[in-house]
C-alpha positions in Angstrom: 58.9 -162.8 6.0 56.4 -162.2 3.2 53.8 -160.5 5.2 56.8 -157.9 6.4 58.1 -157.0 3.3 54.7 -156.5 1.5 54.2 -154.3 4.7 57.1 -152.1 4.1 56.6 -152.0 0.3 52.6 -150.6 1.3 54.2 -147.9 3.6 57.0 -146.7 1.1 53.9 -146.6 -1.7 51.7 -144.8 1.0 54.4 -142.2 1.4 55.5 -141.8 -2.3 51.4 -141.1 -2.5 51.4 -138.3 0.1 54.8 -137.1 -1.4 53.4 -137.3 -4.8 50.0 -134.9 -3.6 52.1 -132.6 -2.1 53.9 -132.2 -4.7 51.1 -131.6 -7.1 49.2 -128.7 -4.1 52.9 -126.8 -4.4 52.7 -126.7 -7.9 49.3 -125.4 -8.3 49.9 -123.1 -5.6 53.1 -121.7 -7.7 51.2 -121.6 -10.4 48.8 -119.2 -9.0 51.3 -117.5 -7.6 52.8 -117.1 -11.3 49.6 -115.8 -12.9 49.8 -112.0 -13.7 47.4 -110.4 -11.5 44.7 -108.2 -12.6 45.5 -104.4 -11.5 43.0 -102.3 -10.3 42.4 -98.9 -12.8 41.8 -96.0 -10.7 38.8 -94.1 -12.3 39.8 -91.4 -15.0 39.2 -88.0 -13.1 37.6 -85.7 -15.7 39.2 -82.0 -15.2 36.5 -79.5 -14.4 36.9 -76.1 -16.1 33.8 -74.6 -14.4 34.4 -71.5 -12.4 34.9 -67.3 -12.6 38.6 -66.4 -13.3 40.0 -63.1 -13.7 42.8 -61.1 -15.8 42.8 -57.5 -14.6 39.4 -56.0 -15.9 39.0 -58.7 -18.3 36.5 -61.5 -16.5 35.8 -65.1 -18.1 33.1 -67.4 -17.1 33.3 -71.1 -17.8 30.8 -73.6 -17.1 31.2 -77.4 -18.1 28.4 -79.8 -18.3 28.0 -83.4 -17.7 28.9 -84.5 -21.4 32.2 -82.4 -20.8 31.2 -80.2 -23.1 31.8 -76.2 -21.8 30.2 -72.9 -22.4 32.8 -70.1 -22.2 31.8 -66.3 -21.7 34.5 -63.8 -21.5 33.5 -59.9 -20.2 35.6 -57.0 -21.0 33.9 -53.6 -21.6 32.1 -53.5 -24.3 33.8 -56.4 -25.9 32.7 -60.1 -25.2 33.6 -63.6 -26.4 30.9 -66.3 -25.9 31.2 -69.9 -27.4 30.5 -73.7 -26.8 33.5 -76.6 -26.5 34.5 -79.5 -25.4 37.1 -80.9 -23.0 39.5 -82.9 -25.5 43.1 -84.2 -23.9 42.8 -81.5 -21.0 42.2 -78.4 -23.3 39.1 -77.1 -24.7 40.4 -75.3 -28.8 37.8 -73.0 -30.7 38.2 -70.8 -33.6 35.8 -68.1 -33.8 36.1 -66.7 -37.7 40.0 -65.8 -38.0 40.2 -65.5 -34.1 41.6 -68.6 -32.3 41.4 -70.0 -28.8 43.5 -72.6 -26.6 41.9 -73.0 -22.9 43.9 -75.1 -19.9 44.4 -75.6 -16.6 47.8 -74.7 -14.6 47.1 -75.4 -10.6 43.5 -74.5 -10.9 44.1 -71.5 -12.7 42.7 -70.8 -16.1 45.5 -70.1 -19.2 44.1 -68.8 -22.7 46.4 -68.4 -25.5 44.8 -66.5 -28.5 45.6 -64.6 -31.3 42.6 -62.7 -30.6 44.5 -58.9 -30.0 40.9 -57.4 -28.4 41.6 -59.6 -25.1 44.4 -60.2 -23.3 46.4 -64.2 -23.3 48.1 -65.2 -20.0 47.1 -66.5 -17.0 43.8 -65.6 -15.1 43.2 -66.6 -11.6 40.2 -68.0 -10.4 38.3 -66.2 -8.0 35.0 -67.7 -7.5 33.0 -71.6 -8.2 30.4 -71.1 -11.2 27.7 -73.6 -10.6 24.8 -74.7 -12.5 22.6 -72.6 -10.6 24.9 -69.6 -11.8 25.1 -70.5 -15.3 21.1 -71.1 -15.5 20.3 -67.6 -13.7 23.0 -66.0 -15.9 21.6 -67.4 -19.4 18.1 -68.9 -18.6 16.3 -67.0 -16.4 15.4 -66.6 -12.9 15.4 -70.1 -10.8 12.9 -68.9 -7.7 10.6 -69.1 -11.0 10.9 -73.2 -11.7 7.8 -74.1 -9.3 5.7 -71.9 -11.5 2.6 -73.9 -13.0 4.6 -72.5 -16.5 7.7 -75.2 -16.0 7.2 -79.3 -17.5 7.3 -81.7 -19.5 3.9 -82.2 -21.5 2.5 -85.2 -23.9 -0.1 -84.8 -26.6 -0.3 -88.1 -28.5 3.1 -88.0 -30.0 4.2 -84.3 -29.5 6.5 -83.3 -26.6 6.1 -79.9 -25.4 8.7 -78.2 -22.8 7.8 -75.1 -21.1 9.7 -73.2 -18.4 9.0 -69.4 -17.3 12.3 -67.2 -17.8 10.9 -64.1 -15.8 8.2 -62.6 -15.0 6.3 -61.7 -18.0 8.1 -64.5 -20.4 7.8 -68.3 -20.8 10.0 -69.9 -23.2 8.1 -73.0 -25.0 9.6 -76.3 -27.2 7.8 -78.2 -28.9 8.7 -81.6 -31.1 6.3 -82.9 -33.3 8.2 -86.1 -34.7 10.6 -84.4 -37.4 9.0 -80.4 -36.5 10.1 -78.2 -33.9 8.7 -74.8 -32.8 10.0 -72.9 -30.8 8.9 -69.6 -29.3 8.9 -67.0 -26.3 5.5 -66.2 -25.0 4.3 -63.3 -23.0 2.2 -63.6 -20.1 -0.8 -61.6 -19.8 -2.8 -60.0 -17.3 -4.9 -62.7 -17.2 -1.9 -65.7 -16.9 -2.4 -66.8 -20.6 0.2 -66.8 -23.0 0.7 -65.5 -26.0 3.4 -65.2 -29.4 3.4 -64.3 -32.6 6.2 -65.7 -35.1 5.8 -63.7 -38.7 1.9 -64.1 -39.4 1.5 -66.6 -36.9 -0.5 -66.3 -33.9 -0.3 -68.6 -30.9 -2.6 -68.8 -27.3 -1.7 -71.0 -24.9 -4.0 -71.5 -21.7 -1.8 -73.0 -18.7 -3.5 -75.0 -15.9 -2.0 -76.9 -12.8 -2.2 -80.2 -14.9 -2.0 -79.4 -18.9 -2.4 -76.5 -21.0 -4.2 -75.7 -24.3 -2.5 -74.9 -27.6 -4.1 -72.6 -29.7 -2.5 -71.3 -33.2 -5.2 -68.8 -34.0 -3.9 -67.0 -37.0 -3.8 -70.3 -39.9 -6.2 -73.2 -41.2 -3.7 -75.7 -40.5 -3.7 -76.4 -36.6 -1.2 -79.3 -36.1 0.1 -78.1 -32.6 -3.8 -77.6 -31.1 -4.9 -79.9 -27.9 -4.6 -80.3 -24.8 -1.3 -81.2 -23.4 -0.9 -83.4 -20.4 1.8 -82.8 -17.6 4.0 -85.5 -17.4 6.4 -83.9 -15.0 8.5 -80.7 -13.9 11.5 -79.9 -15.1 15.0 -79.5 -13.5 17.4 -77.2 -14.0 19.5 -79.5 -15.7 16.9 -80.6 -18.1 16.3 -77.0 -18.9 19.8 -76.2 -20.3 19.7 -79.7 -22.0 16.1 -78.7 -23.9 16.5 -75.2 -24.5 19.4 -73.7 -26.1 
């Protein structure tokens, strides 16, 4: 009789055990079920202002970089409006002396509100893409010239010097020289070299496939001079960012 009933006290204990785990596995799974779950942001969409719109014979240009930051150009006969901004909240707001200007979007479509009287506010439709290609060759230069040996990045100890060619008789040169900057247009000769003058300061430079040579030829001190290795060419992107 003794050996049943500690039988039947085993099995009732065995299932108050399986009961008991069960239990505990639905909790936890409730639990879970109760934790807020982390939501998925979509990615911001930045609002690109780049393109050509138009306002009956009145023409605006807008192209915005990868820092958001825009330049605006606006055409009207022999008026024009031409600044730099930035994309803040969806609008990009300059003041140019008393003149004030409010750029948006409305369905793709450019809006300027401005108490500039010269040009007219409203509503101007777009009518073309501008693309970086577009800006460049419409405030840089020519891009069938960037495989010219006169485009790169070049090292001199601790100078950086930038060179690209903007046509075909100038190359456009920047140079850093820890805190001093130079920079200068230089003319290309009939020979290929190039040279500037800034005031009474002369400047040669001789370009090769690999470096070129700095020469300032007109003053004693001569902290530019050397040789400058090519570290690499330079993009069209890294143009706009190193020349202004």
């Amino acid at each position: 009789m003794e050996n049943k009933t500690n039988k039947i006290i085993f099995i009732v204990l065995m299932i108050l055990g399986i009961a008991l785990i069960g239990l505990g596995v639905y909790k936890g799974f409730l639990e879970k079920k109760s934790e807020p779950q982390e939501t998925k942001q979509e990615p911001v969409k930045t609002i690109s202002f780049s393109g050509v719109y138009q306002k009956g014979n009145e023409k605006v240009k807008i192209y915005q970089k990868k820092d958001d930051s825009i330049a605006f150009n606006l055409e009207k006969d022999d008026y024009g409006v031409v600044f730099d901004g930035a994309v803040v909240n969806g609008k990009i707001i300059q003041s140019i002396l008393e003149n004030n200007y409010t750029l948006s979007l409305q369905n793709g479509n450019l809006k300027i509100e401005t108490n500039d009287t010269k040009i007219e506010a409203g509503d101007y439709s777009k009518i073309s893409d501008y693309t970086i290609n577009d800006y460049f060759n419409d405030n840089y230069g020519n891009e069938t010239l960037l495989n010219s040996k006169y485009n790169g990045e070049f090292k001199q100890d601790s100078i950086t010097a930038y060179l690209y060619q903007k046509d075909e008789t100038t190359v456009r040169l920047s140079l850093n020289k820890n805190i001093d900057f130079l920079a200068l247009d230089f003319t290309i000769d009939a020979n290929g070299k190039l040279t500037s003058e800034l005031f009474d300061n002369k400047y040669e430079i001789e370009v090769t496939d690999n470096s070129f040579t700095f020469k300032e030829t007109s003053k004693e001190e001569k902290k530019y001079d050397g040789v400058y290795t090519k570290v690499k060419a330079l993009t069209i992107e890294e143009i706009i960012e190193k020349f202004i």
